[in-house]
DOMAR-219960 format. One line per 2 residues: number of its first residue (from 1); their letters; for each residue x, y, z negated of C-alpha. Coordinates in pm, 1 decimal. Layout:
DOMAR-219960
NUM = A = X,Y,Z ~ ...;
***
This chain:
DOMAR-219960
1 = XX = 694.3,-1726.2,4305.6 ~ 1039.6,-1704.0,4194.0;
3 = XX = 1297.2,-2035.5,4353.5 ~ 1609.9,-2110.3,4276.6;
5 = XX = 1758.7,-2370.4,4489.0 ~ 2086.8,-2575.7,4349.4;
7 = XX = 2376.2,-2604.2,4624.9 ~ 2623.2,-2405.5,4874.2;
9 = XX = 2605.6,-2578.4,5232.3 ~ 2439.3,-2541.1,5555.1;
11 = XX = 2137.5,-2762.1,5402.2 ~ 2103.7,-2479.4,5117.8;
13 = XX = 2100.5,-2224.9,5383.6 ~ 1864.8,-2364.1,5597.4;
15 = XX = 1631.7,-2423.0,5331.4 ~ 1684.2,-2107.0,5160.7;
17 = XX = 1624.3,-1929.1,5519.4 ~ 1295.1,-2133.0,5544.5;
19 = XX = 1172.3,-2033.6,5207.9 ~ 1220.3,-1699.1,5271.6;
21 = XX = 934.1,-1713.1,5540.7 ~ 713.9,-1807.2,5261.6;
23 = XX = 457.0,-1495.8,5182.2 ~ 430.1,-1690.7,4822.0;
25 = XX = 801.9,-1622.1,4774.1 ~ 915.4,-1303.5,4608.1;
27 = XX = 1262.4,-1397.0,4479.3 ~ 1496.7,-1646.1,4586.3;
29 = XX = 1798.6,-1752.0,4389.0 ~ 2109.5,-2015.8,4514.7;
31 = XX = 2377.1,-2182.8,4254.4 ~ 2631.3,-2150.6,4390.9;
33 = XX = 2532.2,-2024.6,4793.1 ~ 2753.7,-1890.3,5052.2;
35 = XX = 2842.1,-1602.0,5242.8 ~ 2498.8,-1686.6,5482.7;
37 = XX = 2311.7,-1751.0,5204.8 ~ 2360.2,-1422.7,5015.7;
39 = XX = 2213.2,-1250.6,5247.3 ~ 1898.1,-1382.1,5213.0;
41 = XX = 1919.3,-1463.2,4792.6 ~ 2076.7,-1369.6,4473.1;
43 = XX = 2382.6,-1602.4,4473.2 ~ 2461.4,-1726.8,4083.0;
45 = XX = 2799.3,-1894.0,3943.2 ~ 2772.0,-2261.7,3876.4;
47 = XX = 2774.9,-2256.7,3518.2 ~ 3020.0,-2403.5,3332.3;
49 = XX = 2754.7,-2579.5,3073.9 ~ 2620.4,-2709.6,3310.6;
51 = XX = 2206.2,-2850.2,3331.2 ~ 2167.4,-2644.9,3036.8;
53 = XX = 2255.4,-2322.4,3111.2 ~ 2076.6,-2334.8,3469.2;
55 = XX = 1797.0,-2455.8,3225.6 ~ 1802.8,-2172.0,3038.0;
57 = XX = 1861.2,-1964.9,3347.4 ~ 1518.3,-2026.8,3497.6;
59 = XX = 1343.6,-2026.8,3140.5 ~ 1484.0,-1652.1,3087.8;
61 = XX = 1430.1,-1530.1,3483.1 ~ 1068.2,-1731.1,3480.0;
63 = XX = 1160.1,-1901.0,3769.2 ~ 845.2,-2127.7,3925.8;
65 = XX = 1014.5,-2383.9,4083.3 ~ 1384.7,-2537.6,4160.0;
67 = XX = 1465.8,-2724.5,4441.5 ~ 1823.9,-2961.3,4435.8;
69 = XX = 2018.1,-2955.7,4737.6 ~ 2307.1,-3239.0,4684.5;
71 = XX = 2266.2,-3591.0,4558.5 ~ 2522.3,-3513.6,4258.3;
73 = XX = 2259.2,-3327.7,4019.4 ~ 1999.5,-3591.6,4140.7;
75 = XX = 2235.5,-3900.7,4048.7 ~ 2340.9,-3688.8,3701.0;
77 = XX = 1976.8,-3661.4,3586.2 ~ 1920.7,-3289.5,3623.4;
79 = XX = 1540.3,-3364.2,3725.3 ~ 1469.2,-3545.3,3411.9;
81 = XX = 1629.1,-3260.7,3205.6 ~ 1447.2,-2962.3,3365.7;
83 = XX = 1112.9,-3229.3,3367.2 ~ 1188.1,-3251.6,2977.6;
85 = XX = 1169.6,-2873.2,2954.9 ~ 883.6,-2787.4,3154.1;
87 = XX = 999.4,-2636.3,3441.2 ~ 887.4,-2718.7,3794.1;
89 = XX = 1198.0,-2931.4,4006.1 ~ 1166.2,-3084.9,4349.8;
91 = XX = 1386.4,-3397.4,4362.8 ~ 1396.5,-3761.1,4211.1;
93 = XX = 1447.7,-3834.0,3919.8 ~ 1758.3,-3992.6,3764.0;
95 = XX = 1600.5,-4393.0,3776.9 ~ 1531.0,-4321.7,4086.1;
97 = XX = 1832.2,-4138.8,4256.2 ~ 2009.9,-4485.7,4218.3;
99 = XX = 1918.8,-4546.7,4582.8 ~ 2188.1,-4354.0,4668.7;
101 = XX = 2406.0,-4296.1,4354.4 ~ 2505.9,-4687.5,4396.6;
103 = XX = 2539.0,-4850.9,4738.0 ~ 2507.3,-5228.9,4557.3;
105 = XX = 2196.7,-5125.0,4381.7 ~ 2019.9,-5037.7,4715.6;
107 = XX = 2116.8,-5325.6,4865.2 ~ 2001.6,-5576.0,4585.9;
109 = XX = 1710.3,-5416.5,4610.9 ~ 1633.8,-5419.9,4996.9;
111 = XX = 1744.9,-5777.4,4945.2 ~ 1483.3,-5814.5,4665.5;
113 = XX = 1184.3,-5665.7,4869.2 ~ 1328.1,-5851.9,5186.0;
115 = XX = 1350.8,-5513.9,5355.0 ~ 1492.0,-5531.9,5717.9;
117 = XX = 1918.0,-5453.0,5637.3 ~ 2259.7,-5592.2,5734.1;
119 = XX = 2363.9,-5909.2,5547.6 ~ 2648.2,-5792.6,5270.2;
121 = XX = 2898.0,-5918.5,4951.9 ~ 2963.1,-5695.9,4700.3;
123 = XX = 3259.5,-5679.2,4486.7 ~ 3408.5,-5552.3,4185.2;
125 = XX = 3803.0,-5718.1,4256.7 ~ 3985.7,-5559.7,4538.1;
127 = XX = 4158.1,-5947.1,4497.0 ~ 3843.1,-6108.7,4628.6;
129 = XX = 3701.6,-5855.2,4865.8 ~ 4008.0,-5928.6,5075.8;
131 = XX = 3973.5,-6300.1,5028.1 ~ 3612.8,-6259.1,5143.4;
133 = XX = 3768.8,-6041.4,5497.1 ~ 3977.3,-6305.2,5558.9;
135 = XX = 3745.4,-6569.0,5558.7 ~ 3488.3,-6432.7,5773.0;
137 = XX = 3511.8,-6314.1,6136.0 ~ 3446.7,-5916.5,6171.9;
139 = XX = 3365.6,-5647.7,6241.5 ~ 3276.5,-5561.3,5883.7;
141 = XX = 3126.7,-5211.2,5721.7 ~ 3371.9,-5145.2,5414.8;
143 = XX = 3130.0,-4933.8,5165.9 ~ 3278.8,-4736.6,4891.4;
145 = XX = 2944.1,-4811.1,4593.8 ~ 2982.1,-4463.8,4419.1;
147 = XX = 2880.4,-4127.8,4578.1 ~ 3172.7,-4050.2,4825.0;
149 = XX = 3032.3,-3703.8,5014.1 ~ 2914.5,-3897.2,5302.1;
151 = XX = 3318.9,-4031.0,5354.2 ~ 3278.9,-4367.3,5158.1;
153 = XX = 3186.9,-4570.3,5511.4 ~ 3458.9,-4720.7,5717.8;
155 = XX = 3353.5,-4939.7,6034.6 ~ 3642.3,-5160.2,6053.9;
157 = XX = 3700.0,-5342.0,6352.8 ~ 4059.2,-5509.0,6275.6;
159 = XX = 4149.1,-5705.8,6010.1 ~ 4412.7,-5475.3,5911.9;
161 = XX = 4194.3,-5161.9,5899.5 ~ 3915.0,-5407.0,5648.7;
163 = XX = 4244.0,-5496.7,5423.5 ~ 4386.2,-5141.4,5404.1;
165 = XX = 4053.4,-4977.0,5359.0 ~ 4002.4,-5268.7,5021.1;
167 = XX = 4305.5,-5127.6,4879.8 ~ 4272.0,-4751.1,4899.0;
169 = XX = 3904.4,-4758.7,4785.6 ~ 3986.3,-5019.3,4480.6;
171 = XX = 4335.8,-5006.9,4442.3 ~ 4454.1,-4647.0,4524.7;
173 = XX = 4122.8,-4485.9,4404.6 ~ 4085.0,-4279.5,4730.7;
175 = XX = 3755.2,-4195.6,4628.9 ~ 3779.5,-4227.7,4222.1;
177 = XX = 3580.2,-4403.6,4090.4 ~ 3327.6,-4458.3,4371.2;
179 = XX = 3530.0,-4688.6,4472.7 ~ 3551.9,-4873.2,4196.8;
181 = XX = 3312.2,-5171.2,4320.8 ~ 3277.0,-5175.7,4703.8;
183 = XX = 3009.3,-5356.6,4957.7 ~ 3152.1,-5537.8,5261.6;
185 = XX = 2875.2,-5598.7,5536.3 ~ 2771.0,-5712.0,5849.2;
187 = XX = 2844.8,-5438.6,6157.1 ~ 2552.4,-5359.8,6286.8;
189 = XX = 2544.2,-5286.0,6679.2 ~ 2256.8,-5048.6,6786.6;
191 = XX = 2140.3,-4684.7,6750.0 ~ 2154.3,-4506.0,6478.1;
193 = XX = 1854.8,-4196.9,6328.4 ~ 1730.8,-4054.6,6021.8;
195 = XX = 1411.4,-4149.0,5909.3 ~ 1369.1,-3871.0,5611.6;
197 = XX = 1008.8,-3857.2,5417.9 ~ 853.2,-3617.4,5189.8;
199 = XX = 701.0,-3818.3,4884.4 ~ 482.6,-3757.0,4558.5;
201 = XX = 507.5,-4131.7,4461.8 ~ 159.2,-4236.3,4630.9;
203 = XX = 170.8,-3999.0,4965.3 ~ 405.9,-4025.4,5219.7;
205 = XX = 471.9,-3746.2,5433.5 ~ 747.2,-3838.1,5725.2;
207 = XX = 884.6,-3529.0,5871.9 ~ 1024.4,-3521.3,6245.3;
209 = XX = 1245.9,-3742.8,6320.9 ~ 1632.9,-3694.6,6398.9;
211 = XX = 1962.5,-3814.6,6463.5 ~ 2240.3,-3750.6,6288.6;
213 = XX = 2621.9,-3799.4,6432.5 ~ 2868.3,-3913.1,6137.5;
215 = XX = 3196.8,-3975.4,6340.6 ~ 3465.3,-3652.7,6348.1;
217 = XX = 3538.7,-3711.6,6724.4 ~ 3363.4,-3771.1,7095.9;
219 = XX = 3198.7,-4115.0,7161.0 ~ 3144.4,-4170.4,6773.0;
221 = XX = 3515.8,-4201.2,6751.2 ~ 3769.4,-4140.3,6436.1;
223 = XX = 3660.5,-4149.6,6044.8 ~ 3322.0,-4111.9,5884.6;
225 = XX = 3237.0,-3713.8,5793.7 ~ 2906.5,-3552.5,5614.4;
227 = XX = 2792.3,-3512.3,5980.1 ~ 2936.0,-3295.1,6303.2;
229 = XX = 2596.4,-3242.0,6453.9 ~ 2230.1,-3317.3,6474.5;
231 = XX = 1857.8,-3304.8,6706.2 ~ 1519.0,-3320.5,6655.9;
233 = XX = 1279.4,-3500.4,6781.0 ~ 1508.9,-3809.1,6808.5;
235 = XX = 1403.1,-4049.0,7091.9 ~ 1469.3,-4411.9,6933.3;
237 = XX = 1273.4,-4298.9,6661.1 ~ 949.5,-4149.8,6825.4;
239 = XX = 588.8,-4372.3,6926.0 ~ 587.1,-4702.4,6792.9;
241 = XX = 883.6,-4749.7,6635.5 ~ 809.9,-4430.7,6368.1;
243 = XX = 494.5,-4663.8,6239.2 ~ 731.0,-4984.5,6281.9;
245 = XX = 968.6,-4778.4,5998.8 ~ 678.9,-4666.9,5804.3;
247 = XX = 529.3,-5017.2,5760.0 ~ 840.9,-5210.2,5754.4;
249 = XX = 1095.2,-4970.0,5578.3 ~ 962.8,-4688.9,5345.9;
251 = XX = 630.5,-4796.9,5211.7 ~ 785.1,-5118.7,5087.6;
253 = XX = 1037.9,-4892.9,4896.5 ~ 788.6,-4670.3,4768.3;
255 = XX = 593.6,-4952.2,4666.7 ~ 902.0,-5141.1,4543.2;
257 = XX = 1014.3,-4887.5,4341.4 ~ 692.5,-4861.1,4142.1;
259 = XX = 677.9,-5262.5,4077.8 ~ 1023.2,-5196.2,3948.2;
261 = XX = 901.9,-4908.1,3684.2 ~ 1016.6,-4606.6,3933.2;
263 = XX = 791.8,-4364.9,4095.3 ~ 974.6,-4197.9,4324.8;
265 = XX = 912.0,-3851.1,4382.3 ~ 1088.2,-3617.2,4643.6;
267 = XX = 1305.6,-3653.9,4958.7 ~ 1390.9,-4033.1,5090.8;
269 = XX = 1592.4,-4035.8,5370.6 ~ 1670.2,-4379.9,5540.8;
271 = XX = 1949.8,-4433.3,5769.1 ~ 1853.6,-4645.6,6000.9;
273 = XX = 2058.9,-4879.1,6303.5 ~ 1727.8,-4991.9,6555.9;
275 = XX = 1856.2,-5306.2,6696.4 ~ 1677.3,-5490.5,6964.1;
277 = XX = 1387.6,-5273.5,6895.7 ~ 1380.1,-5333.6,6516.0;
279 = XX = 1484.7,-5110.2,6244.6 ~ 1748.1,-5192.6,5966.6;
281 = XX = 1849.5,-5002.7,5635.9 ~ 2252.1,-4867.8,5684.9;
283 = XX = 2194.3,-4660.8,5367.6 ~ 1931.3,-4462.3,5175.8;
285 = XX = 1956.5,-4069.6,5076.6 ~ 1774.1,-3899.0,4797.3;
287 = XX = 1770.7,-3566.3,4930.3 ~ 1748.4,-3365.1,5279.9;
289 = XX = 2024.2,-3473.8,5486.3 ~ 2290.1,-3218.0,5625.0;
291 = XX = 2269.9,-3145.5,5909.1 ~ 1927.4,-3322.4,6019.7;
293 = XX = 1766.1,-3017.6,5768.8 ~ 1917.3,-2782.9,6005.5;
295 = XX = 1711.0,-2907.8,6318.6 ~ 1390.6,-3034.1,6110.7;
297 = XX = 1343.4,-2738.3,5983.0 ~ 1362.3,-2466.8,6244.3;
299 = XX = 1060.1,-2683.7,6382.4 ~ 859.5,-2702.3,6079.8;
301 = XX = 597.8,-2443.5,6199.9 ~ 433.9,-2503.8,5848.8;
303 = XX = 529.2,-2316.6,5486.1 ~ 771.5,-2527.5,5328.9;
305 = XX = 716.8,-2449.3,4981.8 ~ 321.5,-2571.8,4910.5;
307 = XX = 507.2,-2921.9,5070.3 ~ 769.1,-2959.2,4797.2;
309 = XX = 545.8,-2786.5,4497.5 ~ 230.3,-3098.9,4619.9;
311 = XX = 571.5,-3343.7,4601.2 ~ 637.7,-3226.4,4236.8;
313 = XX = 250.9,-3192.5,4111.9 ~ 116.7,-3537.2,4314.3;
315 = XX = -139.2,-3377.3,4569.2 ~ 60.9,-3442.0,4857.6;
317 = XX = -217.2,-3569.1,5055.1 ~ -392.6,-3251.3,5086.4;
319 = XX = -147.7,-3083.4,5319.8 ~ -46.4,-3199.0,5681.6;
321 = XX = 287.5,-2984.6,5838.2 ~ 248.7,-2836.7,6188.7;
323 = XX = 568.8,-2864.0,6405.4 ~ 693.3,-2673.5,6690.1;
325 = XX = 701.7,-2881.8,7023.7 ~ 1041.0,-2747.6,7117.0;
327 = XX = 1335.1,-2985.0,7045.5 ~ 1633.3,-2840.5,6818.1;
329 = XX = 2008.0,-2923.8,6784.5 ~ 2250.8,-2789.5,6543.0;
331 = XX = 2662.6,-2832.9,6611.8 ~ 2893.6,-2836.8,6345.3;
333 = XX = 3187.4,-2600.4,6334.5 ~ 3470.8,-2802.9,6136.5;
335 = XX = 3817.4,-2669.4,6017.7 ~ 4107.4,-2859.1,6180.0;
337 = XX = 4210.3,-3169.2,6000.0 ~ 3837.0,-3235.8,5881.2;
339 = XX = 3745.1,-3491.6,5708.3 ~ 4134.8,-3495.7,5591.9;
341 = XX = 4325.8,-3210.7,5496.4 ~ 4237.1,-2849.9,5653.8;
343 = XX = 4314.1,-2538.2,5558.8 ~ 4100.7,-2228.0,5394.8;
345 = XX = 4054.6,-1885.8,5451.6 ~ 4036.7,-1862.9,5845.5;
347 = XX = 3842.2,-1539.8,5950.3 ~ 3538.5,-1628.2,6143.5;
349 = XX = 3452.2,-1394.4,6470.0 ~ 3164.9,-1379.4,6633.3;
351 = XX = 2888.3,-1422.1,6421.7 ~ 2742.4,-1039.8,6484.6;
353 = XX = 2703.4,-1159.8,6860.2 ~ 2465.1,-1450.5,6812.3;
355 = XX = 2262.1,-1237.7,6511.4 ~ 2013.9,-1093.9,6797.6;
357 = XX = 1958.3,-1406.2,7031.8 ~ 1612.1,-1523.0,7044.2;
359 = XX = 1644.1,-1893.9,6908.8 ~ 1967.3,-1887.9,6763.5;
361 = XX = 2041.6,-1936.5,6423.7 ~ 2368.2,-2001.2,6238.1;
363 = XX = 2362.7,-2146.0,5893.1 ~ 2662.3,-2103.1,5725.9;
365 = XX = 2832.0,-2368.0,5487.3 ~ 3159.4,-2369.3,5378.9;
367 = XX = 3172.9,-2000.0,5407.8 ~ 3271.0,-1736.6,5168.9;
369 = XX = 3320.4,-1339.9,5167.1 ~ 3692.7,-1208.5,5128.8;
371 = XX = 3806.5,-834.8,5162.2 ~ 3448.2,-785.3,5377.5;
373 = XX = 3525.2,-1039.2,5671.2 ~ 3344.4,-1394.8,5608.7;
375 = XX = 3615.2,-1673.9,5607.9 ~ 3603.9,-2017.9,5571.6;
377 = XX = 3590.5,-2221.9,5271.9 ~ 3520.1,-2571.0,5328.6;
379 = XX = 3541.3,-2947.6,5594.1 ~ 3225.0,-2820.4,5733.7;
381 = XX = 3192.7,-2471.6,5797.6 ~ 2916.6,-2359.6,5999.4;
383 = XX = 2642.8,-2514.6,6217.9 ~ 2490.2,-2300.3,6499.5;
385 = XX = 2106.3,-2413.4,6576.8 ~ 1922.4,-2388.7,6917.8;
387 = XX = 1585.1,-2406.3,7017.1 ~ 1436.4,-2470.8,7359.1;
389 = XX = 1171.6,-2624.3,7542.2 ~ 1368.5,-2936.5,7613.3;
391 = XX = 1653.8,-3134.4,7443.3 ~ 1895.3,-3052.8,7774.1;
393 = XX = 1802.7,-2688.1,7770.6 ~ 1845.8,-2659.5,7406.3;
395 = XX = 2222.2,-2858.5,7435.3 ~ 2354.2,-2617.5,7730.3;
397 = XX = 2185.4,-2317.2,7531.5 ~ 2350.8,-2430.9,7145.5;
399 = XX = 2716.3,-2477.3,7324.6 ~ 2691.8,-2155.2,7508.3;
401 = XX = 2641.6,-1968.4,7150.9 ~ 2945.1,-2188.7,7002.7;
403 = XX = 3142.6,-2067.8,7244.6 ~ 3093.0,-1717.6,7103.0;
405 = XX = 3205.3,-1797.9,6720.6 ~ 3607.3,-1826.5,6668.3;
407 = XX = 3837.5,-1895.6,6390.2 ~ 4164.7,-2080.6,6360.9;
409 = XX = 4155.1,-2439.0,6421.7 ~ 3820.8,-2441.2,6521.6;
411 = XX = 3700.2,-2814.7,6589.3 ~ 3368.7,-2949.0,6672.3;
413 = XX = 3186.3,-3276.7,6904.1 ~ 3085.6,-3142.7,7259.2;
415 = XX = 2841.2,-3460.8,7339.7 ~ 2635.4,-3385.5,7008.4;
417 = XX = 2249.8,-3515.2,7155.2 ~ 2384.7,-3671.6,7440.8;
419 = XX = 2262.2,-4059.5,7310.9 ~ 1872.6,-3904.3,7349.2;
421 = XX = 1940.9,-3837.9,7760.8 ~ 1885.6,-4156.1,7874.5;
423 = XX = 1513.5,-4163.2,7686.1 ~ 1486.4,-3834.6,7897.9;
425 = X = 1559.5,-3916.2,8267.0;
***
């Protein structure tokens, strides 16, 4: 088979270095990639027409099947285009990719199918959102509706911060027009995890469960980023509770979706707060998350690629994945000033060193190659996994190996899988 998978971050490596395991795999190709993923596929430019030219792309190279990375081609329709001409695409379609393209729209509709999620207001004027903070007692969730690259969340817990985070979402267009129309809701207080699900519209596949970390700094402190770090097999997610998700949480939205004219077909990823032993919907994803891919994956013992060609073809239910019993945690490498402003073109060191260790993988993502040294090029910039037997082995063993990578400005969270301890002792 030939793939080409559609993105350039650590999720594209991860699952570009998993499909290149497959023995059914004989050419891999990434729009855009990175410097990790290069070595491992034929890196293409993003074209500048767009759908169609990747279209044509895969009709002239034969390729078998693509697979989408990031929500943006989701939300834009690209799986309805390449459906129209024939060729094979894992991801959901455009009807469908509304879960996450618009925050308001997946919270009508959890309200609609009275699926388990914080209480919430939605609002178009900047005017009445602020009239609505001031009348109610906090601490509220200020939502940007539009896709914001995981940034469009603010947990405000003054006044002040609700107010100020109204205006430069509305009013100051801090995140264009996904900002626009906002959602103001209830603060949840709990644990958060990732619930993320393979589906082919009927089957549901859930795949190990994991916990993401959102928050730049220590302690879940400072501003919302795509995420600084991630585990698998999360704790608050394992046993009962996994079947307490399935029943109440994702089968309803499968099942929802269809009554509603929408058969979903791909990735759904559920971020979840378990409070007082129940889970609630923060937010839904249409896609693998990054970084819980990084950690899910290295334990999927299983070939990836018959799992997302049965999503695209409906036979889902005639595979079951094998998973590795170790646990897995990734660490994000940031650049200083991430999620704000940070600066490009650092030289990364260290990367040789970690090639040969048993366990140890780095996937890069905002990574490029300049004058033969890899440097960086994005917020996010690398994420070094670990495997071991146990969560607390495979911590002290991931942040021994990230002490080993360098480059200027460096920044990452040094409690990343900490919350699962206490489930531990």
């Amino acid at each position: 088979m030939k793939i080409l998978v559609i993105g350039g971050g650590g999720r594209e490596h991860t699952l570009v270095w998993k499909i290149a395991q497959s023995s059914l795999v004989e050419k891999i190709f990434c729009c855009p990639g990175n410097a990790g993923i290069s070595e491992l596929a034929e890196c293409i430019a993003v074209p500048a027409g767009g759908f169609q030219e990747l279209k044509d792309f895969c009709l002239q190279k034969t390729v078998d099947l693509t697979i989408v990375g990031p929500e943006q081609p989701l939300v834009d329709g690209i799986v309805d285009q390449f459906t129209a001409a024939g060729l094979k695409i894992f991801g959901s379609n455009k009807a469908a990719s509304i879960l996450e393209g618009s925050k308001i729209f997946a919270k009508q509709f959890l309200a609609r199918h009275n699926i388990p999620t914080a209480s919430f207001r939605s609002f178009s004027s900047a005017a009445s959102a602020a009239e609505y903070v001031k009348s109610t007692a906090g601490p509220w969730v200020v939502k940007a509706d539009g896709l914001a690259a995981g940034k469009g969340v603010v947990i405000c817990q003054e006044q002040s911060l609700a107010l100020d985070t109204i205006t430069s979402m509305m009013e100051q267009e801090q995140f264009g027009l996904a900002g626009k129309s906002i959602v103001i809701e209830e603060c949840l207080q709990g644990e958060e995890g990732s619930f993320i699900v393979l589906t082919d519209g009927e089957t549901i596949m859930p795949l190990a469960s994991s916990q993401d970390h959102k928050p730049v700094f220590d302690g879940d402190q400072g501003p919302n980023t795509g995420g600084m770090g991630a585990y698998s097999p999360a704790p608050v997610l394992e046993g009962p509770m996994s079947q307490k998700i399935m029943t109440k949480i994702i089968q309803p939205t499968i099942s929802g979706l269809a009554a509603e004219g929408i058969k979903f077909k791909g990735v759904l990823y559920a971020g979840l707060m378990i409070v007082d032993n129940e889970p609630f919907v923060l937010e839904f994803n249409v896609r693998f998350g990054d970084p819980e891919t990084q950690p899910i994956l290295t334990r999927l013992k299983s070939d990836l690629v018959p799992l997302l060609l049965a999503s695209v073809e409906g036979n889902l239910a005639d595979f079951s994945p094998e998973w590795r019993p170790e646990s897995s945690i990734l660490v994000v490498l940031a650049a200083g000033g991430y999620p704000g402003k940070y600066e490009k073109g650092k030289v990364i060191s260290g990367l040789e060193t970690l090639a040969t260790e048993k366990d140890i993988i780095v996937f890069q993502a905002g990574t490029k190659i300049s004058d033969g040294a890899t440097v960086t090029s994005g917020g996010r910039v690398l994420g070094i996994t670990a495997l071991a037997e146990t969560l607390p082995l495979a911590r002290e063993k991931v942040y021994q190996a990230v002490e080993k990578v360098h480059f200027d400005q460096v920044h990452y969270r040094t409690d990343i899988g900490m919350k699962a301890l206490k489930y531990l002792e």
